[in-house]
C-alpha positions as CSV (number, residue, x, y, z in Angstrom):
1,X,15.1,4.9,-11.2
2,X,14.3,2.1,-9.5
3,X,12.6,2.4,-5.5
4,X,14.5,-0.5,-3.3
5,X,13.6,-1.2,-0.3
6,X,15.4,-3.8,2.9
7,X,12.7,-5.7,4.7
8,X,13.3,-6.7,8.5
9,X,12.6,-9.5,10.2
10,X,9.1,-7.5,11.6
11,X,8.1,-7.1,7.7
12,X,7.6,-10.7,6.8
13,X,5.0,-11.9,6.1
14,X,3.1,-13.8,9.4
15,X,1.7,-17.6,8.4
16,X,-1.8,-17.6,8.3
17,X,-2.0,-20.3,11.1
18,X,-1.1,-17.2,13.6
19,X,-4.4,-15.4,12.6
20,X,-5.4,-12.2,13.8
21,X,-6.8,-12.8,17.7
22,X,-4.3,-10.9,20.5
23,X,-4.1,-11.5,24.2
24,X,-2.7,-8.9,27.0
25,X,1.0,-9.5,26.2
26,X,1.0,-10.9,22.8
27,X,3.4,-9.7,19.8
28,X,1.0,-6.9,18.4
29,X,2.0,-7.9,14.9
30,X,-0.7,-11.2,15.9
31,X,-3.5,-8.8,15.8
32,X,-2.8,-7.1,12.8
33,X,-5.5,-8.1,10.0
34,X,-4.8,-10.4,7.4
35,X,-7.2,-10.2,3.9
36,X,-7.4,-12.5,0.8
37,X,-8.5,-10.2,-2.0
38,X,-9.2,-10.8,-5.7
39,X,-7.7,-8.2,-7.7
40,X,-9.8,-6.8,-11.1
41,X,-7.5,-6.9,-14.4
42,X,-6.4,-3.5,-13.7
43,X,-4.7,-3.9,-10.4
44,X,-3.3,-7.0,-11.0
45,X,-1.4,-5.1,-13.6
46,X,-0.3,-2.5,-11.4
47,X,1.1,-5.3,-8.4
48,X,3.0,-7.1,-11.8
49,X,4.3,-3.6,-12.4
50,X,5.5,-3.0,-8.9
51,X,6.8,-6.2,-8.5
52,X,9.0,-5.7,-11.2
53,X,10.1,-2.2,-10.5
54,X,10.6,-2.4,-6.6
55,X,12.1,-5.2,-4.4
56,X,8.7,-4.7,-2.2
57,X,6.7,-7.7,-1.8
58,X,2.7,-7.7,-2.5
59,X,2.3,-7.2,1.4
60,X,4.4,-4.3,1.2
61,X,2.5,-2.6,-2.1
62,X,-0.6,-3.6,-0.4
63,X,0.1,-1.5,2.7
64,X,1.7,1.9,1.0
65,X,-1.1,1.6,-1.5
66,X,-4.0,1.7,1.2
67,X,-1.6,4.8,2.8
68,X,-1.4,6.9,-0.3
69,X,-5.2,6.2,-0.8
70,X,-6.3,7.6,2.6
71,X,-4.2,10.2,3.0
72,X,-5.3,11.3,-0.7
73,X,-9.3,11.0,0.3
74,X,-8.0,12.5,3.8
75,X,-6.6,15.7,2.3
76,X,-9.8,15.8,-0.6
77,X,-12.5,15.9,2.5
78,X,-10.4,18.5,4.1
79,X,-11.3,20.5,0.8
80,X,-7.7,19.8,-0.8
81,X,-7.5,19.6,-4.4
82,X,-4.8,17.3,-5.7
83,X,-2.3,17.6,-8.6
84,X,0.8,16.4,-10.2
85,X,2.9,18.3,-12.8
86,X,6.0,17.5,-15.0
87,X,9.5,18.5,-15.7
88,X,7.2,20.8,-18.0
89,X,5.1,22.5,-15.7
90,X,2.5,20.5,-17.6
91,X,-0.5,19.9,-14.6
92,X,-2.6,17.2,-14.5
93,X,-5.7,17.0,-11.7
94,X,-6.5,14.2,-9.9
95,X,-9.6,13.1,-8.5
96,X,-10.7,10.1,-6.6
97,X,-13.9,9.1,-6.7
């Protein structure tokens, strides 16, 4: 199954020239932070992945990504322990590190 996804107007990408300084009044989407990162082999797998299997854009992956990952260390520090499991009842533990 495929994950699909609409985007809004307020989704879109921002051009850089708008940068990330705010004023008393402005759009607050202005002072959101805007990164250029340089993804390792293994990531830049993943994004090709997702690309392919969603209709989210690399902002989009960017953002859920960095959501799952601190909720996850979240729940961990909270003394959580994390797992997934299959149709089998097969368990696999996870661990961030």
């Amino acid at each position: 199954m495929t994950a699909k996804s609409t985007h809004t107007a307020e989704q879109r990408e921002l051009p850089p020239s708008q940068g990330v300084e705010t004023l008393e009044g402005t759009d607050e989407r202005l002072a959101r932070p805007r990164f250029s990162v340089a993804l390792i082999s293994a990531a830049a797998k993943s994004m090709t992945y997702l690309l392919q299997r969603t209709e989210l854009n690399k902002n989009d992956i960017v953002n859920r990504a960095l959501q799952v990952y601190a909720y996850l260390e979240q729940r961990q520090e909270e003394g959580y322990d994390l797992f997934l499991h299959d149709e089998n009842g097969n368990i696999e533990r996870l661990r961030i590190m």
